[in-house]
Each structure stands twice: as C-alpha cells, then as structure tokens.
C-alpha positions, 0 to 999 in steps of 0.5 A: 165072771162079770168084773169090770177090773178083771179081779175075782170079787169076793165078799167076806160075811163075818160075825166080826172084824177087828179092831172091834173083834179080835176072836179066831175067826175074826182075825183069820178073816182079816189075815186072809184079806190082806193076802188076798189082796196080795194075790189080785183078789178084790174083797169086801166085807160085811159084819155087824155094827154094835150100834143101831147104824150103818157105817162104811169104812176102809181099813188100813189095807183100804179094804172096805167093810160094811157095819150093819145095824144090829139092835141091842135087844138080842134076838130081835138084834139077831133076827133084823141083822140077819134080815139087814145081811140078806137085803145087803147081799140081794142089793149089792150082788152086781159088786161080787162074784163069791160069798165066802161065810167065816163060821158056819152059823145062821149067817151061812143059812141066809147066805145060802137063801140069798144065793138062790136069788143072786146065784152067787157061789157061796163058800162056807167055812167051820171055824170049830169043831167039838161040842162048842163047834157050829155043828154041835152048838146048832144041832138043835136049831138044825131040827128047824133049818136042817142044816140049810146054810151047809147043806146047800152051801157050794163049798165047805172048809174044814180046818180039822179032820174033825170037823170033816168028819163032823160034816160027814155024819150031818150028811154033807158030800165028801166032794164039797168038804176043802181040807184046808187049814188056818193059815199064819203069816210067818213074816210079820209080827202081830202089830196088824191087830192094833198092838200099843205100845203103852200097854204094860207087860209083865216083866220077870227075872230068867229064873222064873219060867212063864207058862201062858194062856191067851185066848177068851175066858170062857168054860169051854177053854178048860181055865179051871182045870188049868187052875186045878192042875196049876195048883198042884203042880210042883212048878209053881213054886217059881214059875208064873201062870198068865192068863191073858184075854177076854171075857167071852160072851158066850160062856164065860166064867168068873176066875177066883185066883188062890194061888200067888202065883197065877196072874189073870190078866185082860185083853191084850192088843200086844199078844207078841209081847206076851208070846216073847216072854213066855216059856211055855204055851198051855192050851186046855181047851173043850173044843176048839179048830185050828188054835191061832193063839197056838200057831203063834205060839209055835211061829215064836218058838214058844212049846205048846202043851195043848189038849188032843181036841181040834187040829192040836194033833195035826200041828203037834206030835206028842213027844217029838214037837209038843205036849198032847194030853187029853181034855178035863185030866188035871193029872195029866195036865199037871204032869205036863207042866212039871215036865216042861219046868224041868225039861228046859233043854228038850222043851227048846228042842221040840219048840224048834222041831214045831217050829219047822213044821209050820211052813205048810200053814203059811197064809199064802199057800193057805189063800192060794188053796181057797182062790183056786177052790173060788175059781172052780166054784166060778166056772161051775156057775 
C-alpha cells in the first residue's frame, strides 16, 4: 500500500453527506467516518454539490469532502455528476487506496469502471432491501448495465439476510457478500447531526403516551397505514401520534390529518429530543435495511413496533424484545398499539431486553469488521 502516513486510505463515495442530508445512508457514512478515524484510518469523501460548483471543505471531525457540481436539470445533472465522479476518482486515485460506495446505485456502476483504470479495490454496500431497495429499484436499468457496479465490485455489504439473498439471486458470489450490519454509537448522543437547541419539541402531561414515527415521508414507509390503523386504534383517545421528518424526494405523499390526535411535524435536527419523550417507536415500513431511526430508538430505551421487513427481525424477536408485525396490515398494526398503550410495564420490559442486544451493533465492532475486509481487499491487490 503505497501511503506516505502508513494509514489505510479510504475514500468514501456517497449520494450525500450531512449536514446537508440527513438519509440512513448518509448518516451511517458519516458515523463511520468518525470511527474510522478513531481507528487510524484516513477517509475522504466525495458527493454531490446542489449547486453547479465544486467546493471543498473539512468537517468538524477535519474530514475532507468534496461537493461535485450537479446541475439542476435531472438527468443531465445525474449523467454529468456521474461523469464529474469518474474524472475525480481517475485523477485523485494516487491519494487513496480503496473506494468504498454507500448505496448501491449508479455510483458503484462508475466506481467499478473507474477501478479498472486505477486498480483500486472498490467495496461496495446496499443500503436497503425490498421492492425500494437498489437491487429491485434498478432491476429494469440492470437490463442495460447488468448489474455492472456489483458485479465487478471486489466486496459487497449486506446489512440484512435479505439483501444477501437478494444479491444471490442476481448472481453475485457467496464469498464476496460481508454480512455485516449498521453500526450505532452507543456512547453519545445524536448532537453530531446538527441538533439545535431552539428547535421546539412538543411537550405533554405523563399521562398521555407518545407513539412516534421519525424517518422520511414517503409511500414506501407505510404513514397512511399507520394513519388508518391509528384511527381505529383504541389508544387514541389519550395518546399522541408524532410523525417527524422530511418529505422524501422520491415518493413522497402528502399526509391530510383527520384525527386531533396525530401531529405531523418537519424535519428534526434534534431527533433525541424526540426519542426522550417518546413512549413507543412505530416503524411501518415497505422496505427498508437496517433502520437507524429504530436502533436509536432501542439505544433510548424506547420499544419498537416494527413491520417484519429489512433487519427488523435480526434486531427484534417478536414478543420477548419488540413487536413484529407484517407490512400493509392496519389490523394488526392496530392491534399492536392498543397492546403497548395498555401493556406499560411489559412494554418497559422488553425495551430494556432490546436494549441489551444492541452491543453487537456498536459502531466500533461494526468499523473494525469493514477495515479487516479493506485490508484483505488490499493485500488481494
């Protein structure tokens, strides 16, 4: 490894980077930087601007990342992004030893095309499973690329067991797929995403119990079966229903309130505030990966109702540490808040069991797993 500072020189290739975006994605890439560099590793990171310039700047971790120009028209602003990355992996490729793609898009198609000209290893990770997945969103663009970015990628992260298998039934090898899951840091607090402390949060008396949502609005997070289940759920009559987060670019939906008792609400740069107040943590997701919004939920000790899609079962067993229900039932997800607005103890309970199965997660396990693959990459080189 040619490194002036001995370090392992990584590059990260993301669709975003807070503070700008705040997605899953995004904020797992930035989480990984900072432990990254805890553990000696050099990263860097390259996204796109939302404006027509280059820029160049360092975090508060002193992590550089590059903005490159995106114009506003969409798909000439896709295509000459995408141009602009590949010209900025061929020309900086003496300043890093590994390319490692946070979502499995047309990004790792160009990253993948690109290492055949740097010969640089390129790691690769899928981000979400499902029919809103990479895998099955580009199923009919793969007609075209074939799959090239994951195919030809040297590594793959699979954060679920259905994303492995999706991976598998595209024909990618069982010894390039890393089972290795979202990490969460378990130590601190969420103010690393920009958390203000002007922002208001909601307050309540104790007697009313606080179900929350946070995450993007967007159809393919099930909010209008939670409305209709919400609706007919017995618990409404003194409990609150928050919604918190943004409108989604892709997909979005426009939610009409009819109950008093549902407070949709924006995006958050304070999503602990939310998580403090919160009784209960309702995810009713399509598709989804490894919900970051829920591992924080269950790192505060909140209980999680969660639909059995992504790693929902792999953090939650059904019954002893959390709810599992199956997506688009509003019975059962009906059924499931009436049981936690009645069940405050056992809720406790299993929040807590939830809560002791996190370790495994913890981000520095989670980087220490993805630089030991880095390095086998590297030597394979």
């Amino acid at each position: 490894m040619k490194s002036t500072q001995n370090k392992l020189r990584v590059l990260f290739v993301t669709v975003g980077f807070p503070p700008l975006d705040t997605g899953g994605a995004e904020i797992q890439a930035k989480r990984l930087c900072a432990e990254m560099r805890n553990l000696n590793v050099h990263v860097e990171v390259v996204t796109q601007s939302r404006n027509r310039k280059f820029n160049k700047y360092l975090d508060e971790n002193g992590i550089a990342i590059f903005r490159l120009p995106r114009p506003g028209i969409r798909l000439i602003g896709k295509v000459s992004y995408l141009f602009f990355l590949f010209c900025f992996l061929i020309a900086k490729r003496k300043q890093y030893d590994l390319v490692h793609v946070h979502l499995g898009n047309l990004q790792a198609d160009v990253c993948a095309l690109a290492s055949k000209f740097t010969s640089k290893p390129v790691y690769v990770k899928i981000a979400c499973g499902g029919k809103y997945g990479e895998i099955q969103r580009f199923k009919k663009l793969a007609k075209l690329t074939r799959w090239y970015g994951l195919k030809n990628a040297d590594a793959i992260q699979a954060i679920s067991g259905e994303i492995e298998n999706e991976l598998l039934e595209i024909g990618i090898e069982k010894n390039r797929i890393c089972r290795i899951p979202n990490g969460i840091d378990l130590a601190q607090d969420l103010s690393s995403l920009g958390g203000s402390s002007e922002e208001e949060i909601p307050q309540f008396e104790p007697s009313v119990t606080v179900f929350l949502y946070l995450g993007r609005i967007a159809s393919y997070k099930g909010l209008n079966v939670l409305l209709d289940a919400w609706s007919q759920a017995e618990a409404k009559i003194d409990s609150i229903l928050m919604i918190v987060g943004p409108i989604a670019i892709d997909h979005p939906i426009e939610l009409t309130t009819l109950e008093k008792s549902v407070l949709i609400l924006g995006e958050t740069k304070s999503p602990q505030k939310y998580f403090e107040i919160a009784d209960v943590f309702v995810s009713p997701s399509f598709s989804e990966g490894m919900s970051n919004a829920m591992m924080e939920a269950i790192k505060f000790g909140v209980p999680v109702v969660a639909t059995n899609v992504g790693a929902a079962s792999e953090l939650l067993a059904n019954g002893l540490n959390g709810v599992i229900i199956p997506p688009r039932d509003t019975s059962t997800l009906k059924e499931a808040i009436d049981w936690m607005w009645k069940n405050p103890g056992e809720r406790l309970q299993m929040a807590d069991r939830a809560r002791r199965n996190l370790e495994y997660y913890s981000i520095p396990l989670v980087a220490e797993r993805i630089i030991s693959v880095y390095q086998q990459l590297i030597v394979s080189e």
